[in-house]
Every structure is written in structure tokens, then in C-alpha cells.
Biopython code that builds the backbone (N, CA, C, O; Angstrom):
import numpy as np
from Bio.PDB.StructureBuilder import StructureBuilder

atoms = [
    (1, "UNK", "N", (81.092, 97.174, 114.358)),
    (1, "UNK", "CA", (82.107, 96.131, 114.265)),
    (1, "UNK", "C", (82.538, 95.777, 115.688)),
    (1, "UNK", "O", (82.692, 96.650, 116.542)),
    (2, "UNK", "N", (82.762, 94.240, 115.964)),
    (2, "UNK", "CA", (82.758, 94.112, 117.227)),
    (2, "UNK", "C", (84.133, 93.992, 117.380)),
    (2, "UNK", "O", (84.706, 93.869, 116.297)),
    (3, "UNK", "N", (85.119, 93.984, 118.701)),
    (3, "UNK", "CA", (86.359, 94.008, 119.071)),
    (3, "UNK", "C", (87.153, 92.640, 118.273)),
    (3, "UNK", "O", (88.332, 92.646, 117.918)),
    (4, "UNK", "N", (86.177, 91.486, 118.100)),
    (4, "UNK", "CA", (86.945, 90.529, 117.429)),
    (4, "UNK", "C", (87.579, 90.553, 116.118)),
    (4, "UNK", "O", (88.678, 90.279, 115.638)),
    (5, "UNK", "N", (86.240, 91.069, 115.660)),
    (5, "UNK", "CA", (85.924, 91.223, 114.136)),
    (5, "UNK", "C", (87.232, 92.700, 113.238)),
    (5, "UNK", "O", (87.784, 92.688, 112.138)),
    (6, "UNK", "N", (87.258, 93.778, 114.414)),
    (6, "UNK", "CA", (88.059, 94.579, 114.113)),
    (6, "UNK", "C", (89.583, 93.593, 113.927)),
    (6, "UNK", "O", (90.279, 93.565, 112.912)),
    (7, "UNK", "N", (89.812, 92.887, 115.126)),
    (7, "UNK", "CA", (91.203, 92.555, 115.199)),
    (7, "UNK", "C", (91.826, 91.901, 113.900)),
    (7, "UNK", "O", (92.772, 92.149, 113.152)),
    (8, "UNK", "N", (90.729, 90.849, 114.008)),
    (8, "UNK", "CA", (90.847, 90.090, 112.056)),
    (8, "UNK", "C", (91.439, 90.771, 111.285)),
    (8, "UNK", "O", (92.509, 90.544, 110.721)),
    (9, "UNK", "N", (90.332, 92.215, 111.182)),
    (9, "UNK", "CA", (90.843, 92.939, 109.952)),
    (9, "UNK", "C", (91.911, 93.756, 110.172)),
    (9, "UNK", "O", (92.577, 94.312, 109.298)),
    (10, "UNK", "N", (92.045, 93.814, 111.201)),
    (10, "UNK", "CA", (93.542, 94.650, 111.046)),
    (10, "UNK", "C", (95.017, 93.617, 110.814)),
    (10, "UNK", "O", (96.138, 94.072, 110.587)),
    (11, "UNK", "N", (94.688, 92.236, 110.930)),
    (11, "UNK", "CA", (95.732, 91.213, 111.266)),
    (11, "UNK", "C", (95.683, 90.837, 109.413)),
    (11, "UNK", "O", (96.678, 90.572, 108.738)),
    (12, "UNK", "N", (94.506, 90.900, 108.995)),
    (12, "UNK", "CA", (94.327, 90.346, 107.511)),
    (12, "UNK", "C", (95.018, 92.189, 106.950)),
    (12, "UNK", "O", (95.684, 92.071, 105.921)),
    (13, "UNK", "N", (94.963, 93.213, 107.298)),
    (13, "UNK", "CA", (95.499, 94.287, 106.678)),
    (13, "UNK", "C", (96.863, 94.403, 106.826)),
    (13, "UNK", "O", (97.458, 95.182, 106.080)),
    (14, "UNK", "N", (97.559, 93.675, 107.778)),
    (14, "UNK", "CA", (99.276, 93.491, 108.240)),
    (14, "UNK", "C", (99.561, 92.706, 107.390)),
    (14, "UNK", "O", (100.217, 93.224, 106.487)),
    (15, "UNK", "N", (99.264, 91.169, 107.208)),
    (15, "UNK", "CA", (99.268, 89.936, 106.068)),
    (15, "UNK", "C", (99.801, 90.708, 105.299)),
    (15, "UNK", "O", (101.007, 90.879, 105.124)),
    (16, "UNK", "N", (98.200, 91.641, 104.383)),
    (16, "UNK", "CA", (98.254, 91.291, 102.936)),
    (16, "UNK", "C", (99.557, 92.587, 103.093)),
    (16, "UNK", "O", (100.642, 92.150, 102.707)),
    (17, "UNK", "N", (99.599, 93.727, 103.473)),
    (17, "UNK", "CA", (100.979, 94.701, 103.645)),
    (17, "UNK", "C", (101.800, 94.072, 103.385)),
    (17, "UNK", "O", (102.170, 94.271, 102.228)),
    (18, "UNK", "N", (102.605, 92.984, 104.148)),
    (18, "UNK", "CA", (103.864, 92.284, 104.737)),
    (18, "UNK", "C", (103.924, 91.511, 102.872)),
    (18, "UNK", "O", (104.841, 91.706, 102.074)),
    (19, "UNK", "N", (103.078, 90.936, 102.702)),
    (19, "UNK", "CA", (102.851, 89.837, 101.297)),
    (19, "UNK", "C", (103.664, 91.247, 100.051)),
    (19, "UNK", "O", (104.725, 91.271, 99.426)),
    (20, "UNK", "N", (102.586, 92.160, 100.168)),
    (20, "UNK", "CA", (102.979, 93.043, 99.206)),
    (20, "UNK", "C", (103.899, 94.179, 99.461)),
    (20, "UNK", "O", (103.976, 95.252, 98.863)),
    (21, "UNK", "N", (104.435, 93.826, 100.251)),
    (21, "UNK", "CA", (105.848, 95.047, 100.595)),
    (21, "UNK", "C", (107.103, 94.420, 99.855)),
    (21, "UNK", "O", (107.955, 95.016, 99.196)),
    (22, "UNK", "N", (106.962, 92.574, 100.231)),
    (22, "UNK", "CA", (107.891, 91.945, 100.273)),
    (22, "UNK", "C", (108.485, 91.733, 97.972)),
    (22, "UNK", "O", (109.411, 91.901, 97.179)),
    (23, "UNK", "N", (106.536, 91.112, 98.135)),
    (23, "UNK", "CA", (107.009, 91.477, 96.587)),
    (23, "UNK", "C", (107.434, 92.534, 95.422)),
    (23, "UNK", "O", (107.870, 92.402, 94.278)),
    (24, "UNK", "N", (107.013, 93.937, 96.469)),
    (24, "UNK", "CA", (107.618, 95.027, 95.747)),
    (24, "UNK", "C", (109.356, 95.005, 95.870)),
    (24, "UNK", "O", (110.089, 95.463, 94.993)),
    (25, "UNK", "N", (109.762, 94.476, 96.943)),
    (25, "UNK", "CA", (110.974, 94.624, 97.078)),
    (25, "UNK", "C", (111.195, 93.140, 96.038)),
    (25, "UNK", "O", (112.402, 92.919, 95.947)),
    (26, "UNK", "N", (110.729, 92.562, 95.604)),
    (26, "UNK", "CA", (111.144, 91.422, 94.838)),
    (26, "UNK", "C", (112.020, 90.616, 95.706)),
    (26, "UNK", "O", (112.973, 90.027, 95.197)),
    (27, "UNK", "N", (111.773, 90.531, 97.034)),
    (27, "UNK", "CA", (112.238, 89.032, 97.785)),
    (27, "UNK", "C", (111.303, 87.855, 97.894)),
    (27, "UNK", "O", (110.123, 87.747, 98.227)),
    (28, "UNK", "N", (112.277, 86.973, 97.480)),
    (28, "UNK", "CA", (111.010, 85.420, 97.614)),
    (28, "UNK", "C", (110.599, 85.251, 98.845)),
    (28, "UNK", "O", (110.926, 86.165, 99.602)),
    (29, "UNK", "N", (110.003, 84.406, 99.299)),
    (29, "UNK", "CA", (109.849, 83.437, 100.619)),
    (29, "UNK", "C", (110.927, 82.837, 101.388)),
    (29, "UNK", "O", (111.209, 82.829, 102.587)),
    (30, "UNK", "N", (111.512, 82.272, 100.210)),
    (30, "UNK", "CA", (113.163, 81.711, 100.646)),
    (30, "UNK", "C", (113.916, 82.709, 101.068)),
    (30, "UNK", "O", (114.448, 82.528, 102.163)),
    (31, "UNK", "N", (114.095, 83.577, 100.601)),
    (31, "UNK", "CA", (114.974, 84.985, 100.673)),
    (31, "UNK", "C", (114.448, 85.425, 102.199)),
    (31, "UNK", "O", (115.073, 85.291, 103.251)),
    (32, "UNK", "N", (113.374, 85.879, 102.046)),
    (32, "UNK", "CA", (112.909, 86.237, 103.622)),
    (32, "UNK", "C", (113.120, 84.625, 104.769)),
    (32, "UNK", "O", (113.825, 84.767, 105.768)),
    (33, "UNK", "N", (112.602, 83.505, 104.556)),
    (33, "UNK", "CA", (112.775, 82.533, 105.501)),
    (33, "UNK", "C", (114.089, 82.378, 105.328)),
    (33, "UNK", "O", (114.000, 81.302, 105.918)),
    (34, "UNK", "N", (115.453, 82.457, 105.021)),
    (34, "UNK", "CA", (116.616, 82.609, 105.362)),
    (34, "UNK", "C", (117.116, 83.451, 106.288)),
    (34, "UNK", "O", (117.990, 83.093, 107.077)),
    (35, "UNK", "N", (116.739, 84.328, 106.276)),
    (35, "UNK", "CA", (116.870, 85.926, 106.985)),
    (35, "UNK", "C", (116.241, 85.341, 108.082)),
    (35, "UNK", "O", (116.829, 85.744, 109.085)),
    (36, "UNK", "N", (115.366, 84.614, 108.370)),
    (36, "UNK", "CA", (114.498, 84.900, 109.839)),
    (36, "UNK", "C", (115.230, 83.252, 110.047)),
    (36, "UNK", "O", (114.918, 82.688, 111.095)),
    (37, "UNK", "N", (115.807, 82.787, 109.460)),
    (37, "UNK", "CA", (116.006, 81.725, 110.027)),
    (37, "UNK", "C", (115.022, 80.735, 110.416)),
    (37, "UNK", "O", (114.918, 80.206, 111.523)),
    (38, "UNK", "N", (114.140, 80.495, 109.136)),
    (38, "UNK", "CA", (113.091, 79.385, 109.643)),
    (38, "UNK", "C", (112.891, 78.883, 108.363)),
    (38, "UNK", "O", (113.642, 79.406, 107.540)),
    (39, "UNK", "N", (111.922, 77.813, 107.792)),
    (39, "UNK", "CA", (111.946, 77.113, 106.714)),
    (39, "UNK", "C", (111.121, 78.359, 105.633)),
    (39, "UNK", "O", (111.098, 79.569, 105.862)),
    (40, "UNK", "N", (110.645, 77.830, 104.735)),
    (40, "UNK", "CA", (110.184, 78.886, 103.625)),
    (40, "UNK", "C", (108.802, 78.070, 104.249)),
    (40, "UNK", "O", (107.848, 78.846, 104.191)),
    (41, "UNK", "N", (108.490, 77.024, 104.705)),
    (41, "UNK", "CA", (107.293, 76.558, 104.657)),
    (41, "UNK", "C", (106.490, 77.420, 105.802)),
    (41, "UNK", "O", (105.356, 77.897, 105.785)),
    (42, "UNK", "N", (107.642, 77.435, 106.922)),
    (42, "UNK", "CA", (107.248, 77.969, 108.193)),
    (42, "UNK", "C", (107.211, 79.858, 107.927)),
    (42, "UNK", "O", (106.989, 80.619, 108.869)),
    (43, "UNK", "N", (107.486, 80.387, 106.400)),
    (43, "UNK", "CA", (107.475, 81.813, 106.357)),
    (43, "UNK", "C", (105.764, 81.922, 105.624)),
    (43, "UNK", "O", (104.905, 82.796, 105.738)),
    (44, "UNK", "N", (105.779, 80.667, 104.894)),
    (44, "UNK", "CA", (104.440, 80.913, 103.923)),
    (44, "UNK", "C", (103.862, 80.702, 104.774)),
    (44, "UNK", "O", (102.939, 81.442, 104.436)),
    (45, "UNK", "N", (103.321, 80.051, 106.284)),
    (45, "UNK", "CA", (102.733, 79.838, 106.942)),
    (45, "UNK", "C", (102.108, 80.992, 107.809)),
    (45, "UNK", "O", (101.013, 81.041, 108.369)),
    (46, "UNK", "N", (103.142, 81.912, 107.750)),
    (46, "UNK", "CA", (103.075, 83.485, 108.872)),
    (46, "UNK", "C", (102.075, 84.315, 107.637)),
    (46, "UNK", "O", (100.943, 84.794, 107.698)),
    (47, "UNK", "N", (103.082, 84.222, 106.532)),
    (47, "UNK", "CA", (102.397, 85.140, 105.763)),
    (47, "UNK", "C", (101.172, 85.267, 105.049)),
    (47, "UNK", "O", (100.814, 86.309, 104.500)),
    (48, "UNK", "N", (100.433, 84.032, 105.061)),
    (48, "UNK", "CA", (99.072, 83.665, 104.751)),
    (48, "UNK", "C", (98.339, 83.214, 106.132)),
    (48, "UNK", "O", (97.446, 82.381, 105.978)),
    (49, "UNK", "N", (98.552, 83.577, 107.234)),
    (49, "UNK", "CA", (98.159, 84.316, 108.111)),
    (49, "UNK", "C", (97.587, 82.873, 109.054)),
    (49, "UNK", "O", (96.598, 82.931, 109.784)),
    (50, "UNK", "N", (98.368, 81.706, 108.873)),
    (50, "UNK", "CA", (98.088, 80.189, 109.539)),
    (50, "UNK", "C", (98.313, 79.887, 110.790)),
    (50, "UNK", "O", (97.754, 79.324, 111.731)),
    (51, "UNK", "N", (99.840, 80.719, 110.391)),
    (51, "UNK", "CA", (100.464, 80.321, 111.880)),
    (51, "UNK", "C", (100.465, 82.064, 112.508)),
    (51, "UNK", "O", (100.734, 82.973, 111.723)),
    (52, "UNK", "N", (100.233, 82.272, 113.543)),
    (52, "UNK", "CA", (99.890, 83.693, 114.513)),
    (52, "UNK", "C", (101.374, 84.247, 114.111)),
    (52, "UNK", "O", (102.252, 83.502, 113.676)),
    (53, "UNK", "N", (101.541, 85.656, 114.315)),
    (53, "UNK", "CA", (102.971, 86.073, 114.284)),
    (53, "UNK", "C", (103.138, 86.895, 115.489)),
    (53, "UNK", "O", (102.319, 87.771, 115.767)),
    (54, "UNK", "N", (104.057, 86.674, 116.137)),
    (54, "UNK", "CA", (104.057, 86.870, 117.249)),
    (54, "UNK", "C", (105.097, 88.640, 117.077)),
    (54, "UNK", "O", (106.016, 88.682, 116.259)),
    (55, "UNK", "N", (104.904, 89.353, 117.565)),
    (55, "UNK", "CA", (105.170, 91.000, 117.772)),
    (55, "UNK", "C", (106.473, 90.940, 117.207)),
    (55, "UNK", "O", (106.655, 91.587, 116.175)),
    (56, "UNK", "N", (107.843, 89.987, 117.906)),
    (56, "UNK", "CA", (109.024, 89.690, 117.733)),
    (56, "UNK", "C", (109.023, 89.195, 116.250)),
    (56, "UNK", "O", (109.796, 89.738, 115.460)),
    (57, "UNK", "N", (108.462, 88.515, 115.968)),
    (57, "UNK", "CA", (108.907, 88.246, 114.104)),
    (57, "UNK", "C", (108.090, 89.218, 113.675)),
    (57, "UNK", "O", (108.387, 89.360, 112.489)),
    (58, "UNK", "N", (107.220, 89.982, 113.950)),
    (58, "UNK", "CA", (106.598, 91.078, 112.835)),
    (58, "UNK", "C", (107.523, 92.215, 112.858)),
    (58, "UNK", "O", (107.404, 92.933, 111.864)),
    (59, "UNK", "N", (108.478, 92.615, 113.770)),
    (59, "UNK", "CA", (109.876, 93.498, 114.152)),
    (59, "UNK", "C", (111.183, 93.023, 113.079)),
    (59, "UNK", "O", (111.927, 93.561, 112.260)),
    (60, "UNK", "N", (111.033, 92.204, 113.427)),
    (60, "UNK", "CA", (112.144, 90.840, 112.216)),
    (60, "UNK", "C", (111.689, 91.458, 111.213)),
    (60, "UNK", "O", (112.120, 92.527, 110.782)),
    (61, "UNK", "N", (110.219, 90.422, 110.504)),
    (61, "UNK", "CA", (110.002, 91.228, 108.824)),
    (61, "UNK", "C", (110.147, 92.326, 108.817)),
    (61, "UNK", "O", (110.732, 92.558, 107.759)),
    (62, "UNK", "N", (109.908, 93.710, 109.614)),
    (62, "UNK", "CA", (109.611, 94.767, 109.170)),
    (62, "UNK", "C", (111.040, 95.560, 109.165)),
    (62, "UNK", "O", (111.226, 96.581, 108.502)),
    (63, "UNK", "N", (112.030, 94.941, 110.005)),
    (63, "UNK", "CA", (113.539, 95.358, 109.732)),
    (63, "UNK", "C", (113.810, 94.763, 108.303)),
    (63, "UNK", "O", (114.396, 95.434, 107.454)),
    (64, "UNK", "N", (113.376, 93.502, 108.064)),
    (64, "UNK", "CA", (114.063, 93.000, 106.909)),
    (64, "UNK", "C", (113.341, 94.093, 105.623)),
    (64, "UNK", "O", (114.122, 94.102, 104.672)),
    (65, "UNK", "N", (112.295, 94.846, 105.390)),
    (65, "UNK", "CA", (111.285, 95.055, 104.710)),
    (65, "UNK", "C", (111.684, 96.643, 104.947)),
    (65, "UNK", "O", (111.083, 97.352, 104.139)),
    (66, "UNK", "N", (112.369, 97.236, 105.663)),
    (66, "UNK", "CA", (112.684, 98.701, 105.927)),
    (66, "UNK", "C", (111.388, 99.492, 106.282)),
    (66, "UNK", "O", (111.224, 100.630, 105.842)),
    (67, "UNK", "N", (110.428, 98.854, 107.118)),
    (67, "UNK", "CA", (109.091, 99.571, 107.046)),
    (67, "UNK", "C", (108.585, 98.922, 108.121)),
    (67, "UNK", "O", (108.408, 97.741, 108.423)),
    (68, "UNK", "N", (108.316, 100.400, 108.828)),
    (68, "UNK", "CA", (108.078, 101.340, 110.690)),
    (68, "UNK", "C", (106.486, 99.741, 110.471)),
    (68, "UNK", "O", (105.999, 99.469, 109.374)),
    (69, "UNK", "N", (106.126, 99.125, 111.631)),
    (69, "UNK", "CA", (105.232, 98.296, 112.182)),
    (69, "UNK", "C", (104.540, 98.509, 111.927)),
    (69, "UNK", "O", (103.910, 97.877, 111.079)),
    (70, "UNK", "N", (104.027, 99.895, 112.657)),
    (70, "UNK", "CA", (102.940, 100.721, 112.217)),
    (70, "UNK", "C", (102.431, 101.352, 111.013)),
    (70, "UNK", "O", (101.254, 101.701, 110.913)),
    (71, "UNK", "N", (103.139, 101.477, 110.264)),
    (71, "UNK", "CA", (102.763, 101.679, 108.352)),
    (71, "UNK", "C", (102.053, 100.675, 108.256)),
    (71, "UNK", "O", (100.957, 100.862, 107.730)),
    (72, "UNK", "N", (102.342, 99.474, 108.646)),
    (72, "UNK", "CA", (101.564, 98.370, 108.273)),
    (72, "UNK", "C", (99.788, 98.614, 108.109)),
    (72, "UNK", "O", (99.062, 98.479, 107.124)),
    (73, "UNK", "N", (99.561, 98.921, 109.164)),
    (73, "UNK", "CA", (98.129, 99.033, 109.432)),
    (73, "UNK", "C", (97.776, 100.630, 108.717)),
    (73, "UNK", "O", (96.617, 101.036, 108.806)),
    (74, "UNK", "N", (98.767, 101.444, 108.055)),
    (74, "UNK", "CA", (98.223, 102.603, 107.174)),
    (74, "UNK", "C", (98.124, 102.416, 105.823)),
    (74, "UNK", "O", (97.425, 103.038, 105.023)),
    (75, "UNK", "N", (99.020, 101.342, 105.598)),
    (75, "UNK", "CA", (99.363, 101.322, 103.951)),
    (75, "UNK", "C", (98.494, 100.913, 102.960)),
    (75, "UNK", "O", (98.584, 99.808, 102.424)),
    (76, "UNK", "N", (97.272, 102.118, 102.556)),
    (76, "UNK", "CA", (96.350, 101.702, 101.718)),
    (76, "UNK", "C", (96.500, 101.343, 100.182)),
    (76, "UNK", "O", (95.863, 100.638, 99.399)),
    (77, "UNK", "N", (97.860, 102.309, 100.088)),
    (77, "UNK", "CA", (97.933, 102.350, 98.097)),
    (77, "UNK", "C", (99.028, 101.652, 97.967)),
    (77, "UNK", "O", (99.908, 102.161, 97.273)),
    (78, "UNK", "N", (99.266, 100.424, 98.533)),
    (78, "UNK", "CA", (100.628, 99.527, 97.897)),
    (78, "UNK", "C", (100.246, 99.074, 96.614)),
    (78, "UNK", "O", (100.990, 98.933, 95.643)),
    (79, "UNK", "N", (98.885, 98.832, 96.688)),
    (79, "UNK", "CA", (99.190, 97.955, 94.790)),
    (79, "UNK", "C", (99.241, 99.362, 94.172)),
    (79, "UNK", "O", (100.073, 99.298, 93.268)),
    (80, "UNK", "N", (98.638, 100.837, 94.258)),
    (80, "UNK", "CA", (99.204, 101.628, 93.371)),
    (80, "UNK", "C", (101.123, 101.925, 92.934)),
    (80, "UNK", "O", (101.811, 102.264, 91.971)),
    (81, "UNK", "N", (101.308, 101.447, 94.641)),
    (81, "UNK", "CA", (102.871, 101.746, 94.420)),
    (81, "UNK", "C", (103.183, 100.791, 93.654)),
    (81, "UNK", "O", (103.761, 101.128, 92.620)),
    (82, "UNK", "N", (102.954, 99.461, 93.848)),
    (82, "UNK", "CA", (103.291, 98.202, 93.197)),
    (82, "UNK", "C", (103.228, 98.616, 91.278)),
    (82, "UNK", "O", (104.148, 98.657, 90.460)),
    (83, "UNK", "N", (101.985, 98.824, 91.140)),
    (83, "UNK", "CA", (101.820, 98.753, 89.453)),
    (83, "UNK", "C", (102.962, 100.428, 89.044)),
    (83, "UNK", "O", (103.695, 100.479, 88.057)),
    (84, "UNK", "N", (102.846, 101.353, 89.864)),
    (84, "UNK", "CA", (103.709, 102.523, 89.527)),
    (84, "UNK", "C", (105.229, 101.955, 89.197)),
    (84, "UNK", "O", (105.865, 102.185, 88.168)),
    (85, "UNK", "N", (105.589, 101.276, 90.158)),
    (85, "UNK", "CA", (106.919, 100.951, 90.061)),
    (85, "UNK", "C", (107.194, 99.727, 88.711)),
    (85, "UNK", "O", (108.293, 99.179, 88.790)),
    (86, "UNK", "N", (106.689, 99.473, 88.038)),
    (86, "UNK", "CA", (105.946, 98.109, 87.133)),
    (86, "UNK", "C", (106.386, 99.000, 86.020)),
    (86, "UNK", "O", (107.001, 98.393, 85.143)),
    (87, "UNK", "N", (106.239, 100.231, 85.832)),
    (87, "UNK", "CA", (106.469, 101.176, 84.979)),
    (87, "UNK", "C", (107.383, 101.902, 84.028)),
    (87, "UNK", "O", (106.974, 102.880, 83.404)),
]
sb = StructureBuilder()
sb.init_structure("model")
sb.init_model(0)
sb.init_chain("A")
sb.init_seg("    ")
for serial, (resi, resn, name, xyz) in enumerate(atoms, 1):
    if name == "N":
        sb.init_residue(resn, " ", resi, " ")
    sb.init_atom(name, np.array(xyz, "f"), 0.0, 1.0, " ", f" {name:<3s}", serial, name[0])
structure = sb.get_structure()
């Protein structure tokens, strides 16, 4: 895997984290783009991975989200947590 190709996947493994942290906590888009102070358009934009997220708003979500930066790039069993908590 080449240095590019790694980065992708670790940026597409933060995404989909951040996507599914947010819906375990059952906050919308709106709910989070209020909090960061930007439109819901400009949050769906970060979080489907359009617009770059710059270190400073991934600190933002992850205060808003109670969860260390770095989990991000460990967190393999969220949909197990997800469907557990479903329960």
C-alpha cells in the first residue's frame, strides 16, 4: 500500500467513525452543525468526506462526540456497539 493510498483509508476510517459515533449518540447533523457553528450543509459536507477537515474541527467533533482523536482510527466494532445498544 502506497503512502497515498494508506492516507485515504485512514481519512475514509475517521469519516465513517465520526458518521457512526454521532448516530450512536443519536445527534442529527443539525444538532452537531449548531454546535460547530456552521450550516448542516457545511457539516454533511465534512462528514461524507467532500470538504477536507482540518485537525481543529476534528478536535471540535471529537469534544462534541466525547471520543480521544485517536480512537478514531482504532474503532473497529462500532456497528457491533451500534446494533448492541439497539437492544
Amino acid at each position: 500500500m502506497n503512502h497515498n493510498s494508506m492516507i485515504q483509508t485512514y481519512i475514509i476510517r475517521v469519516i465513517r467513525n465520526l458518521r457512526l459515533l454521532r448516530r450512536q449518540r443519536e445527534y442529527s447533523q443539525e444538532y452537531m452543525a449548531f454546535m460547530l457553528n456552521i450550516s448542516q450543509n457545511a457539516y454533511s459536507r465534512l462528514e461524507s468526506g467532500k470538504t477536507p477537515m482540518t485537525i481543529n474541527r476534528l478536535f471540535q467533533i471529537c469534544d462534541l462526540l466525547e471520543v480521544h482523536p485517536v480512537e478514531l482510527l482504532t474503532l473497529e466494532s462500532i456497528p457491533d456497539a451500534l446494533s448492541n445498544s439497539s437492544r
